[in-house]
ZAVEXLUM-34551 format. One record per residue (C-alpha): x negated, y, z; residue in three letters. Coordinates in Angstrom, 2 decimals. Example, Ala and Ser with C-alpha at 12.3 -4.5 7.8 and 13.67 -1.06 7.14 Angstrom:
REM residues 2
-12.30, -4.50, 7.80, ALA
-13.67, -1.06, 7.14, SER
REM end
This chain:
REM residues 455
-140.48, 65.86, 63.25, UNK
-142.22, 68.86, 63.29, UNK
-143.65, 71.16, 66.10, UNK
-141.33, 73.84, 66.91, UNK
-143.99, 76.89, 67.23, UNK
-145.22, 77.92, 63.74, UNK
-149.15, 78.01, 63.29, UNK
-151.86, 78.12, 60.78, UNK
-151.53, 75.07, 58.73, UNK
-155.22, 73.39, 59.68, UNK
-153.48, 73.98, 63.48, UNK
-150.21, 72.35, 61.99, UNK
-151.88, 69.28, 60.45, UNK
-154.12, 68.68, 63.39, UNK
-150.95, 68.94, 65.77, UNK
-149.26, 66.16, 63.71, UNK
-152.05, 63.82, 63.86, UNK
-152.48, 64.78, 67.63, UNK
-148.70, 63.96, 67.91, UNK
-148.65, 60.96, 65.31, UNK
-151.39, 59.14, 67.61, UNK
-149.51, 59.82, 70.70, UNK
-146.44, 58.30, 69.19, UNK
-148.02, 55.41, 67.96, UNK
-149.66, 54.78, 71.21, UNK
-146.38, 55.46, 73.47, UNK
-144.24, 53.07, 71.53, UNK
-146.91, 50.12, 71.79, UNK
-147.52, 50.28, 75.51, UNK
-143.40, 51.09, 76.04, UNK
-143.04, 47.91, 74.03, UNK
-145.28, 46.01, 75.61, UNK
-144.01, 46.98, 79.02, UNK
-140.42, 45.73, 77.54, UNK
-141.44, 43.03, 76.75, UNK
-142.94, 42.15, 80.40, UNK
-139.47, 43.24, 81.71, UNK
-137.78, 41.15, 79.44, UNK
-135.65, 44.40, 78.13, UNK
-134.97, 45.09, 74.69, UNK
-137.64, 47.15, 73.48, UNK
-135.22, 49.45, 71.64, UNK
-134.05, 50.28, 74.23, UNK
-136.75, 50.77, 76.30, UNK
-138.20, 53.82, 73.54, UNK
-134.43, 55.44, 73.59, UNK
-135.02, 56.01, 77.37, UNK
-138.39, 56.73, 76.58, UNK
-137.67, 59.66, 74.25, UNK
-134.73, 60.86, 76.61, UNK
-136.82, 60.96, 78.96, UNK
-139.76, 62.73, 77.00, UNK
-137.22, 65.38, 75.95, UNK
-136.20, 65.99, 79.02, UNK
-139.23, 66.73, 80.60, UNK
-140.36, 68.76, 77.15, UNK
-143.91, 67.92, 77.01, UNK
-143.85, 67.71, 73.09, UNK
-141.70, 70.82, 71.96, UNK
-140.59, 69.50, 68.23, UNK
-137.74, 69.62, 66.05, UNK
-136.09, 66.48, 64.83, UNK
-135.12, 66.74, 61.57, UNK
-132.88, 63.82, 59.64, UNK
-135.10, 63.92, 56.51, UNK
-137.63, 62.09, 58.97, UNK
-135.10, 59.42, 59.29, UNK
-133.17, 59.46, 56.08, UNK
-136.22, 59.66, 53.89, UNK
-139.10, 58.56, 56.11, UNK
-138.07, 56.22, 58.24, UNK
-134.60, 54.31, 56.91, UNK
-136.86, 53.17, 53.56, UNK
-138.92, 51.26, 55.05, UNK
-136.64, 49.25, 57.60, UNK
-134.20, 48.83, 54.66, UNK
-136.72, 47.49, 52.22, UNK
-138.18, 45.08, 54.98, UNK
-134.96, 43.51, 56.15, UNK
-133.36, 43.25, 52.70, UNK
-136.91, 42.04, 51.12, UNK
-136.74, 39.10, 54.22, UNK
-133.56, 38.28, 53.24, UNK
-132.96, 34.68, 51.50, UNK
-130.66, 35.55, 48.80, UNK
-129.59, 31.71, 49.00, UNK
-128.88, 32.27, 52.69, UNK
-126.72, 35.21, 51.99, UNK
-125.21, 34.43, 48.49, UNK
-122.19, 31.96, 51.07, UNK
-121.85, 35.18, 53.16, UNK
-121.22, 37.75, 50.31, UNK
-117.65, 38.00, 50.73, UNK
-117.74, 38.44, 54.45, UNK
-120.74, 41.38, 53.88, UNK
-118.78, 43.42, 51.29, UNK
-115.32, 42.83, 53.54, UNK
-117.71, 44.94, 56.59, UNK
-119.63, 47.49, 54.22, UNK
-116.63, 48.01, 52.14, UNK
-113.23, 48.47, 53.26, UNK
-114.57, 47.54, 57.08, UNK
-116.20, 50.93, 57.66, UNK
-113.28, 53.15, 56.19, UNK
-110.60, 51.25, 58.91, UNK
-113.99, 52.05, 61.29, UNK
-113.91, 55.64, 60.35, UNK
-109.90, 55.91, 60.05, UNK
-109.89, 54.53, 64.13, UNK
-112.43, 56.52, 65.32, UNK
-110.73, 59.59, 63.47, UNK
-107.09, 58.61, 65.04, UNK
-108.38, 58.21, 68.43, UNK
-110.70, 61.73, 68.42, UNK
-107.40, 63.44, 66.84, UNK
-104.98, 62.22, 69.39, UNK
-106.64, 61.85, 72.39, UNK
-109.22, 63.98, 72.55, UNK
-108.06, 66.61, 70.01, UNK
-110.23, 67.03, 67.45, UNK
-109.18, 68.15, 64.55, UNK
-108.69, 64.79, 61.91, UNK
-110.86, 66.22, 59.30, UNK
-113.71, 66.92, 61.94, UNK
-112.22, 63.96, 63.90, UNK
-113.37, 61.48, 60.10, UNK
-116.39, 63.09, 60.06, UNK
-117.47, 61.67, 63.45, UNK
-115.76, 58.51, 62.67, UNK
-118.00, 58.37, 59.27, UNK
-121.10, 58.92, 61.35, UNK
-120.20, 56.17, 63.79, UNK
-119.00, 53.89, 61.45, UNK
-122.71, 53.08, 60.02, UNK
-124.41, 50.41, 62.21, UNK
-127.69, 50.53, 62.76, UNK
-130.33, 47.91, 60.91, UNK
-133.18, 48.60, 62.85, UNK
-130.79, 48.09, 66.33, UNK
-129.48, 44.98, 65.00, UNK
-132.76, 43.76, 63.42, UNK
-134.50, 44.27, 66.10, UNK
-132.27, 42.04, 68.39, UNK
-132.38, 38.90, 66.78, UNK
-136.01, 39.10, 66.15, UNK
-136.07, 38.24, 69.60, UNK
-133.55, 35.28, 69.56, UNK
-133.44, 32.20, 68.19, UNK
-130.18, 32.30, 66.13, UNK
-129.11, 30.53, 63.16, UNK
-130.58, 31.78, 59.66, UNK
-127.35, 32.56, 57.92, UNK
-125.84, 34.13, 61.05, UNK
-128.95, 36.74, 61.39, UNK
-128.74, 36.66, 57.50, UNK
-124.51, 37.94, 58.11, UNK
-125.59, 40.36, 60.28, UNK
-128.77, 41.98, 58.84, UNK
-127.17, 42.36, 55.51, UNK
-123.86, 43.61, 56.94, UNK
-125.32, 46.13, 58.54, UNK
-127.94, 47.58, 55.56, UNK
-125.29, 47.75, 53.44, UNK
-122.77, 49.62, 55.84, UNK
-125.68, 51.74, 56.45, UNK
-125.41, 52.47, 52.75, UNK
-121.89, 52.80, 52.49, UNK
-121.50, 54.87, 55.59, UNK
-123.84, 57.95, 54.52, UNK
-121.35, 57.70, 51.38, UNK
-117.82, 58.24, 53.60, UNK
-119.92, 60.77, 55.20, UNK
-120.55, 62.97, 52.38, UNK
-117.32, 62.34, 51.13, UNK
-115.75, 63.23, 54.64, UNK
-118.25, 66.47, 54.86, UNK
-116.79, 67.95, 51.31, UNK
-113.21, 66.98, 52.55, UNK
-113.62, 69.84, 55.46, UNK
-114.85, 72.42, 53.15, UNK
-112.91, 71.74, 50.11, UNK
-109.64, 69.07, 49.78, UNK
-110.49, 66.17, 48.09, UNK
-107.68, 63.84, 47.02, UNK
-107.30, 59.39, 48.21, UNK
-107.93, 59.15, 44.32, UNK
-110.60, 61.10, 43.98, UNK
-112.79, 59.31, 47.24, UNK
-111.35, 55.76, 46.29, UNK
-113.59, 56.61, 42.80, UNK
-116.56, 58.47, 43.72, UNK
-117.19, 55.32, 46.65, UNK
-116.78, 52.50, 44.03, UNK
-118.69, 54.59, 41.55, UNK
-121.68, 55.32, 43.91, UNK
-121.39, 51.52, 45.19, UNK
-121.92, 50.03, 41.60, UNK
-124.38, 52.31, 40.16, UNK
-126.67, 52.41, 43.02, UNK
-126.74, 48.40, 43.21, UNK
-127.13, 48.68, 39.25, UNK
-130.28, 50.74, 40.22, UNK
-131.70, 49.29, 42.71, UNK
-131.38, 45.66, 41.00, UNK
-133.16, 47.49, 37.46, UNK
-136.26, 48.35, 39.46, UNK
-136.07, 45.19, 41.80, UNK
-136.40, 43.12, 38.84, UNK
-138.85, 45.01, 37.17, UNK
-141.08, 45.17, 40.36, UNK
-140.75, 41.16, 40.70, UNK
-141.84, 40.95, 36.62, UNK
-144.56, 43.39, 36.97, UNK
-146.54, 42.47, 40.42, UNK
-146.89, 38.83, 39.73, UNK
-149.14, 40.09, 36.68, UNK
-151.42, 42.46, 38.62, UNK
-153.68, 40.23, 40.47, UNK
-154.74, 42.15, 43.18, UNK
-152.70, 42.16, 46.29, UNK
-153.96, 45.37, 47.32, UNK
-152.53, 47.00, 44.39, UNK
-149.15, 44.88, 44.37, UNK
-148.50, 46.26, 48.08, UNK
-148.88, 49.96, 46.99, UNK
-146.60, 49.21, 44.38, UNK
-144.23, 47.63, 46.50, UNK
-144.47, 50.89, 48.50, UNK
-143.73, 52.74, 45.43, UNK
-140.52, 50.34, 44.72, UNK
-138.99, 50.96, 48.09, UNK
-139.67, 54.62, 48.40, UNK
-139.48, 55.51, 44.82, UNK
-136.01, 53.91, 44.50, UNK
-134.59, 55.49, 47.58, UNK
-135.53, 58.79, 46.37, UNK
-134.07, 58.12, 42.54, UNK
-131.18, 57.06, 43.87, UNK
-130.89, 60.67, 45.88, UNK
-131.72, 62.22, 43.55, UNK
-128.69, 61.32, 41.51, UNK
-126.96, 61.79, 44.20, UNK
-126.43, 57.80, 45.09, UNK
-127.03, 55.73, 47.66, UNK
-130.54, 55.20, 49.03, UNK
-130.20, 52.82, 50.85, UNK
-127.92, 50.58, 49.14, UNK
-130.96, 51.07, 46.03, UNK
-133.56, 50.27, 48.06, UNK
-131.60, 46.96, 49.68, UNK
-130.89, 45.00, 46.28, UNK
-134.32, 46.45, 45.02, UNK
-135.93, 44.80, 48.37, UNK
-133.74, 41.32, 47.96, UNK
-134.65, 41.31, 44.31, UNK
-138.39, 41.33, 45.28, UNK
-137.41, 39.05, 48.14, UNK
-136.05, 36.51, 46.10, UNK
-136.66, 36.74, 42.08, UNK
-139.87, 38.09, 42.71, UNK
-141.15, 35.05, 44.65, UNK
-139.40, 32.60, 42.63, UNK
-141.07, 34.93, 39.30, UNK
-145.21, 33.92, 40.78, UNK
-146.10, 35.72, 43.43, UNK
-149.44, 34.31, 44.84, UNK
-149.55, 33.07, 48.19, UNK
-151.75, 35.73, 49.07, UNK
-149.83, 38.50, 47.67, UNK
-146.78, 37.09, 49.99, UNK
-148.32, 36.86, 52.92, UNK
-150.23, 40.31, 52.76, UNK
-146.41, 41.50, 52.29, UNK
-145.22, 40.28, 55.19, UNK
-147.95, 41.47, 57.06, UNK
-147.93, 44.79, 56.00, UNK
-144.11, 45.70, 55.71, UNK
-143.65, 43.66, 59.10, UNK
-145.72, 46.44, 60.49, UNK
-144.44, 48.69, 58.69, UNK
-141.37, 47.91, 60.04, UNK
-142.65, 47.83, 63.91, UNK
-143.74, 50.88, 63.24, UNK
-140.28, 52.72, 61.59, UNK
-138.46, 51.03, 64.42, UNK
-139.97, 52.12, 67.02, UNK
-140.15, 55.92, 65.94, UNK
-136.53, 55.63, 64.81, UNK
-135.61, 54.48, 68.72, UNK
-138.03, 57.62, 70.11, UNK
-136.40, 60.01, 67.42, UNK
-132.94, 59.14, 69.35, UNK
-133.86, 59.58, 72.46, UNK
-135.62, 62.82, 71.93, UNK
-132.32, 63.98, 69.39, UNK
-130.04, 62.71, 72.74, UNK
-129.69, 65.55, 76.04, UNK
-127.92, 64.26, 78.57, UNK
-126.79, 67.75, 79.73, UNK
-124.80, 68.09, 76.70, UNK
-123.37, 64.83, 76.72, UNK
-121.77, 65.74, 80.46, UNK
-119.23, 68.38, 78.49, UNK
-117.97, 65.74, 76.00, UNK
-117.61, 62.74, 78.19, UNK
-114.00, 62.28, 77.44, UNK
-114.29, 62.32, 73.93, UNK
-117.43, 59.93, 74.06, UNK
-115.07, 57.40, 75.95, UNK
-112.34, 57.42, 73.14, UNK
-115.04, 56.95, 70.09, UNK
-116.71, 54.46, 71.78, UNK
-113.35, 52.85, 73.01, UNK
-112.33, 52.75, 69.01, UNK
-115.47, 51.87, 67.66, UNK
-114.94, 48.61, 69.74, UNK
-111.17, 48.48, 68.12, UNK
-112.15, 48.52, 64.93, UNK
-115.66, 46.61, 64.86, UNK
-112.63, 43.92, 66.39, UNK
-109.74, 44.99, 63.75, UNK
-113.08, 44.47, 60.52, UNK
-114.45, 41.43, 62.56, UNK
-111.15, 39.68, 63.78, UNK
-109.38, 41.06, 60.82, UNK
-111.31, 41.14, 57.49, UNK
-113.88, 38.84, 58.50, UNK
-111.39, 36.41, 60.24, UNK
-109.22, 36.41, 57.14, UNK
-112.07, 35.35, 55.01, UNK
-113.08, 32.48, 57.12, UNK
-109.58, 31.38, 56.95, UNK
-109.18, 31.89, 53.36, UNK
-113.03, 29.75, 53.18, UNK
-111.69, 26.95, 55.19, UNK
-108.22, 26.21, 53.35, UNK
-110.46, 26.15, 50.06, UNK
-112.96, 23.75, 51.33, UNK
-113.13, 20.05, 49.79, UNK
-110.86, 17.47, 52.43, UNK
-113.91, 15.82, 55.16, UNK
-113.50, 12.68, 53.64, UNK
-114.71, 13.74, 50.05, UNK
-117.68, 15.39, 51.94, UNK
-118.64, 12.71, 53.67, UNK
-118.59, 9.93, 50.46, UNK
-120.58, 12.68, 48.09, UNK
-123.45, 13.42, 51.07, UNK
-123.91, 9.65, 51.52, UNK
-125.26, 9.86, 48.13, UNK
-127.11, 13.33, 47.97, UNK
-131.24, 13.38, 49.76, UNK
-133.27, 16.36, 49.56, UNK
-136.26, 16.23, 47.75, UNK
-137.97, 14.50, 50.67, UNK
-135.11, 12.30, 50.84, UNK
-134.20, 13.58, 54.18, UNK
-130.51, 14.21, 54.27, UNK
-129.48, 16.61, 56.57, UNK
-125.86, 17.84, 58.30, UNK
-122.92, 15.96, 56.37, UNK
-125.58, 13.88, 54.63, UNK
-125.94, 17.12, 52.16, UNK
-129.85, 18.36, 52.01, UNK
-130.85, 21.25, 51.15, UNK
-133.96, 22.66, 48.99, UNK
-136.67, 21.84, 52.07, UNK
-134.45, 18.45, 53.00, UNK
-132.29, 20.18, 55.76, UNK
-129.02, 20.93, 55.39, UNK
-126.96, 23.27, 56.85, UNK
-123.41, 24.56, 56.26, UNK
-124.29, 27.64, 54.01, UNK
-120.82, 26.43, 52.15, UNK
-118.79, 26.12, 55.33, UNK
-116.67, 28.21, 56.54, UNK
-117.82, 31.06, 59.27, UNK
-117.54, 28.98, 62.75, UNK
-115.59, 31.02, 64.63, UNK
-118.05, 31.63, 67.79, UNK
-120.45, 33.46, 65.24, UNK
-116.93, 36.34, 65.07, UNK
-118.28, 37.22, 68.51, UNK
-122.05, 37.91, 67.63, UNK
-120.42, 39.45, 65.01, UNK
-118.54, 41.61, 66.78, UNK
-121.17, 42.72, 69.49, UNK
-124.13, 43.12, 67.06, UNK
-122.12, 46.59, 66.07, UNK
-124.62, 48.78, 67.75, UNK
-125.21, 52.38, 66.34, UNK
-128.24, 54.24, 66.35, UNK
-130.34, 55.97, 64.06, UNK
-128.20, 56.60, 61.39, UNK
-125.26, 58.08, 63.27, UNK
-128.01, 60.27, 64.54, UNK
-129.29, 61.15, 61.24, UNK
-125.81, 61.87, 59.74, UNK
-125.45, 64.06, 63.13, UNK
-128.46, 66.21, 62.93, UNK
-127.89, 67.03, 59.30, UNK
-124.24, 68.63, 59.76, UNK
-124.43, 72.09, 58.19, UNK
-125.09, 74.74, 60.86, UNK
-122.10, 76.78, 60.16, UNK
-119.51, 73.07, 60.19, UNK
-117.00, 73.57, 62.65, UNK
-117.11, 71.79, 66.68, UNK
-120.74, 71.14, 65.35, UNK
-121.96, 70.78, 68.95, UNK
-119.19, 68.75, 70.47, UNK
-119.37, 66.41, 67.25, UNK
-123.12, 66.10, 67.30, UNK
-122.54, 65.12, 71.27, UNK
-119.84, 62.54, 70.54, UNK
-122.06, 60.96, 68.49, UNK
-125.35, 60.65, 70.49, UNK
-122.87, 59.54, 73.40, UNK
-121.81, 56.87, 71.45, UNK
-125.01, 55.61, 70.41, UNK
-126.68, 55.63, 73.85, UNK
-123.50, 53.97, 74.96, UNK
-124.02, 51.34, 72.74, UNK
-127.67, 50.85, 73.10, UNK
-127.21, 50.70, 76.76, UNK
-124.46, 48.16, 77.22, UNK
-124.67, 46.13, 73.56, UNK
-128.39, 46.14, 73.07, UNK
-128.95, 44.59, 76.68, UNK
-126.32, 42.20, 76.53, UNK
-126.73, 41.16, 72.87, UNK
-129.13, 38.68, 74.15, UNK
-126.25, 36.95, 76.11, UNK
-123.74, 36.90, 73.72, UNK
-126.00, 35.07, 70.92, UNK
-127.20, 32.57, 73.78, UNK
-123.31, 31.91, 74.63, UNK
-121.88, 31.33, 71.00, UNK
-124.66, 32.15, 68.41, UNK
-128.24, 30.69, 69.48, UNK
-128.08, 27.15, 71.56, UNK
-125.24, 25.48, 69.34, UNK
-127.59, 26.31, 66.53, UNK
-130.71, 24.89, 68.19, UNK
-128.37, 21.93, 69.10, UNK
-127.10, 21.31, 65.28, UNK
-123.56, 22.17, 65.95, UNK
-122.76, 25.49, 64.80, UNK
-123.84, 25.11, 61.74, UNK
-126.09, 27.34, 60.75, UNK
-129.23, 25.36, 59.58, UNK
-132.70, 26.24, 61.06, UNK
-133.05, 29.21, 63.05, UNK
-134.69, 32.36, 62.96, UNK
-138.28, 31.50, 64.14, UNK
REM end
């Protein structure tokens, strides 16, 4: 984000603080306000910066290295150095069904329904469909922060969604090169799986050097500028080798998350990490929300409304056809491999936590509570699923940074912010509902098993 009108660079530098503070202090009183209003505060800043750009008081250009490389660190490393590894380790399967195969049936429906009803061409037509096929972390993230849902169920979704992120941006470049020069099933099938596996091999390297390293420094000032240097550093090694970023900078962030606390962090240390990259994270989020809303003009959306109804229409199919589908399949597959009740029940008579509490089936857990972190998926948790498939900042990203000279440019770049203030608008202010309904008060009650909640 930089201001349009070139000037001297003390002018330039002076302007970007001017517009820095005025950021900063827009997104904390529109977030407050949300909060008062009981809307999502996401929301709240996309309306915020559509209605900002609209009225042009700040004349800047929106770039997507301030999301790809500025922003998108920092929420990754945050949500995936949160994440409980033990949490997510019963989920894998289910994650890598969504980020892997998931969002190329997400791409493939999008690209069907642009070709044929809308009449894109299906080259162009995958490209969108790559773009939209990357939910959002900080979207999703920042909805169930609010709620009180089930641990492994936020868990699901969180990592789901950083790692599609990751695997998105891949189809996308893939998808980009297809228009320009053909590129055959075998060749994508091997570049994905390659970038996939190296950039998890490099992001777990320097992850578990980090969590080796920082216990031994002894000063938590120093151990948080190195865990600045982890997140950052990794993203930009991994681009630089033309991997994935993001998918680095996740397992390098759960490495920390987990090995790393596990390896001697102090208490200190941990807390002045959660403080710090929680507002670091406040902080990404919000500019990511006021970056879309200034990227989105509503005048230009008017001339692609048809197409904006058929991508959003098939990003609900296939979120349903990867949810339903893939996701189903695996809870099916989890269930007919699960030990008969009865055999549960006679082993968690015998089995206390460490307390000697014995939680759900008798069966505790580390802290003395059990939950169901071996059961299958319950099937209500499909639906939060299902509906937590917002896009946002990524799609945009991917958007902005189509080559000037790519063909339907415009109309793709407005199919895609249609989509993701669609989404924003109708899933982000309902998500609350549908977690309430089948995802938050079973939890609370102890009968969706899902353990504690988020607090």
């Amino acid at each position: 984000m930089t201001p349009a009108s070139p000037a001297g660079s003390g002018e330039t530098t002076l302007e970007l603080i001017r517009l820095f503070v005025l950021l900063v202090g827009a997104a904390a009183l529109v977030t407050l306000l949300a909060r008062r209003i009981q809307l999502p505060y996401t929301v709240a800043l996309v309306a915020f910066g559509i209605a900002a750009g609209t009225l042009a008081p700040l004349r800047i250009e929106i770039t997507p290295q301030l999301v790809l490389v500025v922003l998108l660190p920092a929420l990754i490393f945050e949500a995936s150095y949160q994440t409980d590894f033990g949490k997510l380790r019963p989920s894998l399967v289910g994650v890598s069904l969504l980020a892997g195969p998931g969002v190329l049936v997400s791409a493939s429906i999008v690209a069907a329904a642009l070709h044929f009803g809308a009449g894109l061409p299906l080259p162009q037509a995958f490209v969108v469909g790559a773009m939209l096929s990357a939910t959002d972390p900080a979207a999703v993230i920042a909805t169930f922060k609010r709620l009180a849902s089930p641990r492994r169920l936020a868990t699901l979704v969180e990592a789901e969604s950083v790692f599609n992120d990751g695997t998105g941006i891949v189809v996308f470049a893939l998808a980009v090169d297809f228009v320009s020069r053909p590129i055959g099933p075998a060749e994508i099938g091997f570049t994905f799986v390659w970038v996939t596996l190296v950039s998890t091999a490099l992001g777990a390297v320097t992850g578990y050097l980090a969590s080796r390293i920082l216990p031994t420094v002894g000063d938590h000032l120093i151990e948080i500028s190195l865990s600045v240097v982890l997140a950052y550093g990794t993203y930009l090694a991994a681009d630089a080798f033309h991997l994935s970023g993001v998918i680095a900078t996740a397992v390098a962030g759960i490495f920390l998350g987990t090995y790393g606390r596990k390896n001697g962090l102090s208490r200190r240390t941990e807390e002045a990490l959660d403080t710090v990259w929680e507002f670091v994270a406040f902080l990404a989020t919000a500019f990511v929300f006021l970056v879309v809303g200034f990227a989105i003009s509503i005048h230009a959306l008017a001339d692609v409304a048809s197409p904006i109804a058929w991508a959003f229409a098939a990003t609900l199919v296939g979120r349903a056809v990867i949810v339903y589908g893939l996701l189903g399949f695996w809870r099916l597959v989890q269930r007919r491999t699960r030990p008969p009740k009865a055999s549960r029940k006679r082993k968690g008579r015998r089995v206390a936590g460490r307390d000697g509490l014995a939680g759900r089936d008798g069966v505790a857990g580390r802290d003395g509570v059990a939950g169901r972190d071996g059961a299958a998926i319950p099937l209500d948790w499909l639906h939060v699923v299902f509906w937590s498939g917002l896009r946002g900042a990524v799609s945009t990203a991917l958007a902005l940074s189509l080559p000037l000279d790519f063909p339907n440019r415009s109309e793709m770049q407005g199919i895609t912010f249609g989509v993701v203030l669609v989404t924003l608008l109708l899933q982000a202010t309902t998500a609350e509902l549908v977690v309430a309904r089948w995802g938050g008060d079973r939890s609370r009650s102890g009968t969706a098993g899902g353990g504690e909640s988020v607090p």
